[in-house]
Wavefront OBJ file of the C-alpha trace (Angstrom):
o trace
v -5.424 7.239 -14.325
v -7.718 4.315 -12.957
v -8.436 6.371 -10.090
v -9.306 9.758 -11.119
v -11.645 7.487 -13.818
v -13.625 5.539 -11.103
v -13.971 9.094 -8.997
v -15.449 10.516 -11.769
v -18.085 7.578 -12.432
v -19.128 7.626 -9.094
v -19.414 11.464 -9.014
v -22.181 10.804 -11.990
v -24.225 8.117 -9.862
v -24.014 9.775 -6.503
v -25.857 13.016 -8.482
v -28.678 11.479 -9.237
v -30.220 12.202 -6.391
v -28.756 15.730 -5.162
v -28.212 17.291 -8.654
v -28.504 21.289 -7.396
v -26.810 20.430 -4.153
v -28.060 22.349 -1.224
v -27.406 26.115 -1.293
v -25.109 27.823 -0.373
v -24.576 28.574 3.883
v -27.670 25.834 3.824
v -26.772 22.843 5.585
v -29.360 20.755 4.031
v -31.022 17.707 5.224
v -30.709 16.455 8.772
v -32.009 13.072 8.729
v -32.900 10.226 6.125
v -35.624 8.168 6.693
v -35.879 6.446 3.172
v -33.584 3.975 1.708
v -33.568 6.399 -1.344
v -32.351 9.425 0.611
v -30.161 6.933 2.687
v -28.568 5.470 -0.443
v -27.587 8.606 -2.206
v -25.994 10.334 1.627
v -24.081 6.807 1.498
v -23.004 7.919 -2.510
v -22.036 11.240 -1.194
v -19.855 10.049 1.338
v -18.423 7.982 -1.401
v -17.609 10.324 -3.835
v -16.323 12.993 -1.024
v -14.080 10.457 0.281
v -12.458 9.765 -2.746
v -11.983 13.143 -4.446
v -9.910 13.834 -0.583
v -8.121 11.060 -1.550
v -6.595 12.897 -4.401
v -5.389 15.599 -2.232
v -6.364 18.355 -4.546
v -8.445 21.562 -4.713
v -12.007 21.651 -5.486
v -14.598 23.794 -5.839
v -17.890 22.262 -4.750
v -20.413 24.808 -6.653
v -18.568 24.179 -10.193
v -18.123 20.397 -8.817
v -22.029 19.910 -8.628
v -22.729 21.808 -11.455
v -20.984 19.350 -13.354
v -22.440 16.433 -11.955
v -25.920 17.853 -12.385
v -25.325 19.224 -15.852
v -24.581 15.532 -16.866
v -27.542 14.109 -15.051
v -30.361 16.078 -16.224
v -28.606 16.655 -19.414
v -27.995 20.401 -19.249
v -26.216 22.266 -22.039
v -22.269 21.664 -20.714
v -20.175 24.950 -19.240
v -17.668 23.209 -20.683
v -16.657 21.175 -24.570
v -15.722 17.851 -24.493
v -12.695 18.390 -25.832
v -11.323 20.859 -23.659
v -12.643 18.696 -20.935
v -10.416 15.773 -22.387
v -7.570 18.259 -22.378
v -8.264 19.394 -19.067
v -8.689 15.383 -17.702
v -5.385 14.766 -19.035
v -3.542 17.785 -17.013
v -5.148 16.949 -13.833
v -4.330 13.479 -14.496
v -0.435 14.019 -14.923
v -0.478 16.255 -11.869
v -1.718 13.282 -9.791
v 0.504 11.262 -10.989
v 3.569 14.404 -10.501
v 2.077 14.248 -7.097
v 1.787 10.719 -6.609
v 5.816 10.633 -7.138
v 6.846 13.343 -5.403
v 4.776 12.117 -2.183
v 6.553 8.300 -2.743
v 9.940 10.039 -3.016
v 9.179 12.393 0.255
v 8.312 8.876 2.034
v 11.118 6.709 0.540
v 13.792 9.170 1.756
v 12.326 8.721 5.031
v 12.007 5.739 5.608
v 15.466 4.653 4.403
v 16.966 7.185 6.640
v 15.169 5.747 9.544
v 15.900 2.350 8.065
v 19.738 3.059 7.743
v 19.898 4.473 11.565
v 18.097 1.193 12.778
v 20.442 -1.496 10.960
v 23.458 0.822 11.744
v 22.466 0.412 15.828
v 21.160 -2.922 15.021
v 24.758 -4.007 13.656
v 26.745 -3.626 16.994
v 24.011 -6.001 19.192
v 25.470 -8.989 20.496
v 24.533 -12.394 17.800
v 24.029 -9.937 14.931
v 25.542 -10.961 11.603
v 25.677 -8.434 8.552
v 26.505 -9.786 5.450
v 27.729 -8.750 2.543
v 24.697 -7.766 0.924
v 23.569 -5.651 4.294
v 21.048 -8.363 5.063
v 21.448 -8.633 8.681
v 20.118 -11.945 10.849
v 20.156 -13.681 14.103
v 20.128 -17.119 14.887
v 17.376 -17.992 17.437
v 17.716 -21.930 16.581
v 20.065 -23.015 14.391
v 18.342 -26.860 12.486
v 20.325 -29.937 11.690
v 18.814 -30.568 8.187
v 20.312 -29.784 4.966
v 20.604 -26.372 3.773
v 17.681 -25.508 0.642
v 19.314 -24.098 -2.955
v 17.993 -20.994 -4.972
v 15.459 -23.038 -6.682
v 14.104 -25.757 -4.052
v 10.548 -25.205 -2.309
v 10.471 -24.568 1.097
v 7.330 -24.501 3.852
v 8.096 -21.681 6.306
v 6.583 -20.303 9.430
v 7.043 -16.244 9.654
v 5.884 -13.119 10.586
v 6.698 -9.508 9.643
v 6.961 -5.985 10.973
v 7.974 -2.924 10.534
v 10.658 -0.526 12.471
v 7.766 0.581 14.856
v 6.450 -3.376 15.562
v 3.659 -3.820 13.604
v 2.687 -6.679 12.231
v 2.066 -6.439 8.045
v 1.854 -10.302 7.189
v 2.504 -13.558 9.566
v 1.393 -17.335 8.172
v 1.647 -18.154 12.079
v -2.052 -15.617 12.901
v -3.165 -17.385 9.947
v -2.253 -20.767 11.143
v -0.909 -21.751 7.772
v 3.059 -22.247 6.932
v 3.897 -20.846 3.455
v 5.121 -22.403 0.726
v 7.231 -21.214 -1.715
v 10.278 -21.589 -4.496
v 13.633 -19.847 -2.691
v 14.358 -17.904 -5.305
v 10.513 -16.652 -5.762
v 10.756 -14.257 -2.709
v 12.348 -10.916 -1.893
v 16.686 -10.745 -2.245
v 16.751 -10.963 1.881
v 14.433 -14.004 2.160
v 16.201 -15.707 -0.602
v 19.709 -14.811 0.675
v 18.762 -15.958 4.006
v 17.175 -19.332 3.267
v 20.009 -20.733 2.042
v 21.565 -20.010 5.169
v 19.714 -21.742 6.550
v 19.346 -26.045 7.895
v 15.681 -26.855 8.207
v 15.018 -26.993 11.270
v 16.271 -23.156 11.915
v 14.159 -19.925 13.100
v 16.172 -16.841 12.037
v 15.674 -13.027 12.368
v 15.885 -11.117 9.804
v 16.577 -7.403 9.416
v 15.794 -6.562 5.761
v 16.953 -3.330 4.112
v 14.959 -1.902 1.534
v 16.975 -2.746 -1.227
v 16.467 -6.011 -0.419
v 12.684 -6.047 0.329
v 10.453 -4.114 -1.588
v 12.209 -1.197 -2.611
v 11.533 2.265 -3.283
v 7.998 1.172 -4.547
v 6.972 -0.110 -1.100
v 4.043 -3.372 -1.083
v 0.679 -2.702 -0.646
v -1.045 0.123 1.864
v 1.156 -0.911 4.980
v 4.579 -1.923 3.469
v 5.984 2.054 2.366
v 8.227 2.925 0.019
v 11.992 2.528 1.351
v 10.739 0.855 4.573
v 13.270 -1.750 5.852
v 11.371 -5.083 6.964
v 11.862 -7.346 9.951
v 10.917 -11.340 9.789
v 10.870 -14.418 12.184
v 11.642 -17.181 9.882
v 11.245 -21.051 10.612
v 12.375 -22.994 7.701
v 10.713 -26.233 8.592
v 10.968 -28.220 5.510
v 12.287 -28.468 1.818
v 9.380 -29.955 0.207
v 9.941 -32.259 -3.368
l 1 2 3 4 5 6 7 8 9 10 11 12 13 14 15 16 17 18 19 20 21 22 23 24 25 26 27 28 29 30 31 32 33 34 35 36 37 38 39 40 41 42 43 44 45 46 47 48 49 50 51 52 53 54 55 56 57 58 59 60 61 62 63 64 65 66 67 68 69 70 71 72 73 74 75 76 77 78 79 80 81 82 83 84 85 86 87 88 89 90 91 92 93 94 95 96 97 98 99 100 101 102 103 104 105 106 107 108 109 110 111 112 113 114 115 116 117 118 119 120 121 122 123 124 125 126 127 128 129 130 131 132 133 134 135 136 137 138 139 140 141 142 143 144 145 146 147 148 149 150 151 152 153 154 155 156 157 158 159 160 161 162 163 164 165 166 167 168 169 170 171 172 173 174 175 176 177 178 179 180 181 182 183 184 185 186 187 188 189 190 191 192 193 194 195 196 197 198 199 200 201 202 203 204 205 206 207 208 209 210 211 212 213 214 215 216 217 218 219 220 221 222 223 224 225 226 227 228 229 230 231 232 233 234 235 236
């Protein structure tokens, strides 16, 4: 796993410079005046702040042991090949965790996703189609209508249920341009719905979007999306 890998190789560089580790019930150093002492607190930091990432158990006295019996090349508590074995356990219980934790998050945000477009569905100018894509027409164009594989330049901006705001070309002050049929089910469903010249909203369901993989840190897994969508050309 790439990032049990890179926690370890910065575990190695940050010990360098603290290879005992202050003792026990010692609190250790309470300021840093050189860039030396400076640089390895900033490697610290580093290397705590990624092993909490992980969300697992450590023990700090066998943690620094290891880091310093690598460093100044110490006899090792531990063979390389049980350490190899013992990498690949901790490794598959990330990843067991790593699942379990998407799964947790995915059935909640469908549920919450599944009450919204169920309320959502009985507001006046709603349409649901078949495919549980659900839009609004805010200005319905006069141009023609794009096909599954035509280029479009769009002006949008998403959210999620709550309101915030994961991607929008319009803060960026940049339309987007892309094939129909190169976007998520909802956008490409929707599009051809759609005359240039239109501004939709869209209520995406996950199924539709991304899924229960989710895109990115603020796009979850299961998370039902919401767009403003200008289709202002079909571009050649």
């Amino acid at each position: 796993m790439k990032k049990t890998a890179s926690v370890l190789a910065l575990a190695a560089l940050c010990a360098v410079q603290f290879s005992c580790g202050p003792k026990a019930g010692v609190q250790g150093k309470t300021s840093l005046k050189t860039f030396e002492e400076q640089k390895s607190y900033m490697m610290g930091v580093d290397i705590a702040s990624n092993i909490k990432s992980l969300k697992t158990d450590v023990d700090f006295d066998a943690l620094v042991q290891g880091l310093g019996d690598v460093i100044k090349e110490r006899p090792m508590l531990i063979e390389k090949p049980t350490l190899d074995s013992i990498r690949q356990v901790f490794t598959m219980q990330l990843r067991e965790q790593q699942m379990a934790g998407m799964k947790e998050a995915s059935e909640k945000n469908a549920k919450e996703g599944d009450a919204f477009l169920a309320a959502n569905k009985t507001k006046p100018g709603v349409v649901t189609t078949a495919s549980g894509l659900q839009y609004v027409v805010e200005k319905m164009g006069s141009g023609p209508k794009p096909k599954a594989t035509d280029k479009v330049k769009v002006n949008y901006e998403g959210t999620l249920i709550d309101g915030k705001i994961f991607d929008s070309s319009i803060k960026r002050g940049q339309p987007a341009e892309f094939q129909v049929n190169g976007v998520i089910p909802g956008w490409t469903e929707a599009l051809q719905l759609m005359p240039v010249g239109s501004k939709f909203k869209l209520f995406v369901p996950s199924n539709l979007a991304y899924g229960d993989h989710g895109a990115g840190p603020e796009i979850g897994p299961g998370a039902m999306l919401i767009f403003e969508v200008e289709l202002l050309s079909i571009e050649k």
